[in-house]
C-alpha positions as CSV (number, residue, x, y, z in Angstrom):
1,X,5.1,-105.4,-54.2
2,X,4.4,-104.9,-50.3
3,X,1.0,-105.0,-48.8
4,X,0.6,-102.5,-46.1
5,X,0.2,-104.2,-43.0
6,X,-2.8,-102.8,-40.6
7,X,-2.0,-103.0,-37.0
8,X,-4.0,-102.1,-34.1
9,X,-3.2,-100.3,-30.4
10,X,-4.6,-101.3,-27.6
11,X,-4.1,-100.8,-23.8
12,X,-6.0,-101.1,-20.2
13,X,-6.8,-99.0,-18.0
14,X,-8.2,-98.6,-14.4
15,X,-8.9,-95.6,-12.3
16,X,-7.1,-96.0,-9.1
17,X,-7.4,-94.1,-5.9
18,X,-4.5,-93.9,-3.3
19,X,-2.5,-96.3,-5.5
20,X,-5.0,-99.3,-4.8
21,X,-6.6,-100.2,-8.3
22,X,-10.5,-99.7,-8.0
23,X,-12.4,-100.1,-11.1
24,X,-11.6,-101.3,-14.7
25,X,-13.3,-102.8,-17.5
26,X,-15.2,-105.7,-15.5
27,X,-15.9,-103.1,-12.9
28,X,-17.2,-100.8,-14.9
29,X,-19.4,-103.3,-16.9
30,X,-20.7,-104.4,-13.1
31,X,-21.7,-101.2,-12.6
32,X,-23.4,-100.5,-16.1
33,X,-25.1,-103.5,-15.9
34,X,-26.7,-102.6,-12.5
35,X,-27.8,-99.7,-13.5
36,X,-29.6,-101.0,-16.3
37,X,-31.2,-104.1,-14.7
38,X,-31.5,-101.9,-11.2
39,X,-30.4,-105.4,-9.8
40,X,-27.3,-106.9,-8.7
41,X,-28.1,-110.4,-8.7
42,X,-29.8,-109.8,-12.3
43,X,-26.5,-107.8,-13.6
44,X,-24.4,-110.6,-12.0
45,X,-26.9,-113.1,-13.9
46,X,-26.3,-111.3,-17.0
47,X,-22.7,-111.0,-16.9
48,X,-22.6,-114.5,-16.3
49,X,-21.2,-113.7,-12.7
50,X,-21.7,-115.2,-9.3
51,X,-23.8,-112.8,-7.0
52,X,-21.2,-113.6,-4.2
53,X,-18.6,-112.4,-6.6
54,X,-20.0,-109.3,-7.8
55,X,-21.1,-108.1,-4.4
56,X,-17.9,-108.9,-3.0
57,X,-16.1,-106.6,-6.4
58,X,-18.5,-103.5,-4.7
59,X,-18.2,-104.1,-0.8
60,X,-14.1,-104.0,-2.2
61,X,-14.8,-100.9,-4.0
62,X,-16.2,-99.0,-0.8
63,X,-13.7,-100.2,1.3
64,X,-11.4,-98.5,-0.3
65,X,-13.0,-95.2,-0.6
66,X,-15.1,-95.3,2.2
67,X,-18.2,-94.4,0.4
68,X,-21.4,-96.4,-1.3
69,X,-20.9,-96.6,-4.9
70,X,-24.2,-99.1,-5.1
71,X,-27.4,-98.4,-3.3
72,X,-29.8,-101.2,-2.5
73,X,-33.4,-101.4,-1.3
74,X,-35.0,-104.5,0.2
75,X,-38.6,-105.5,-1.3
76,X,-41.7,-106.0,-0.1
77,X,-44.6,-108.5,0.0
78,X,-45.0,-108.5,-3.8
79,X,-41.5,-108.2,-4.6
80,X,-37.8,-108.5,-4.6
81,X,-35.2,-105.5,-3.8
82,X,-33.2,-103.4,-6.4
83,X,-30.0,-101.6,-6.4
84,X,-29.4,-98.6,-8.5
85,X,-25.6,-96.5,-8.5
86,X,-25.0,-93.6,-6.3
87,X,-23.8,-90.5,-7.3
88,X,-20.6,-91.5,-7.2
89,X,-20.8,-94.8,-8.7
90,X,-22.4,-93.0,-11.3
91,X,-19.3,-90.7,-11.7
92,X,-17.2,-93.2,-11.5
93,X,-18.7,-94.9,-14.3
94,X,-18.7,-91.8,-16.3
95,X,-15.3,-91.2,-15.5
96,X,-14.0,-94.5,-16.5
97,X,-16.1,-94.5,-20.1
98,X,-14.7,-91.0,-20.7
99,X,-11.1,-92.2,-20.1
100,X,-11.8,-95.4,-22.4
101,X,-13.2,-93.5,-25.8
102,X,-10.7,-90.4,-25.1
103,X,-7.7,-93.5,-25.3
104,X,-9.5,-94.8,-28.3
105,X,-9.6,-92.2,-30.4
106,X,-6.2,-91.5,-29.5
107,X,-5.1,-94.8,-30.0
108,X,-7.3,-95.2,-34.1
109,X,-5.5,-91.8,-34.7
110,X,-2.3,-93.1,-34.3
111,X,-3.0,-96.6,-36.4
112,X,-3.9,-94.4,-38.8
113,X,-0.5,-92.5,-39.3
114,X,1.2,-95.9,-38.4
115,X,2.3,-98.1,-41.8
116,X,4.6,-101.1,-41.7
117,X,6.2,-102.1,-44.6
């Protein structure tokens, strides 16, 4: 008697732009997570990231497309700064989370109609 064995797809991806990778999984969970705490040092906090690293990941990011993806605001006397995603960080976060469920449901079809003997 054979047990059907259950296997599972999986797969990266990245959005690139001119052929120069720019923002993947950790990217993308940069940018959620500043756009939840409206911080970068508390989404590098939370991610268990160094601020010098995560800040670093966006200045990379612009570079390369020559736009803000991150705006920040200093603070005043009775507080500290924020940061919240531009309007094209935001669509590059929505672009990336698109491409990621559209792959998985691709990807759980396909297990699915998949069975090893």
């Amino acid at each position: 008697m054979s047990t059907q064995k259950k296997i599972k797809f999986s797969c990266k991806i990245w959005i690139e732009y001119e052929r120069k990778p720019l923002l993947g999984k950790g990217g993308a969970e940069i940018l959620e997570q500043i756009e939840k705490e409206e911080s970068i040092s508390k989404a590098a906090k939370k991610l268990g990231m160094s601020y010098r690293y995560v800040w670093s990941y966006l200045q990379k990011i612009e570079k390369t497309i020559g736009e803000p993806i991150v705006e920040t605001y200093r603070g005043g006397k009775s507080g500290g700064g924020g940061a919240k995603l531009t309007k094209l960080g935001r669509s590059l976060l929505d672009e990336y989370k698109r491409a990621e469920s559209y792959l998985d449901e691709v990807l759980t079809a396909r297990e699915k109609q998949v069975k090893l003997q």
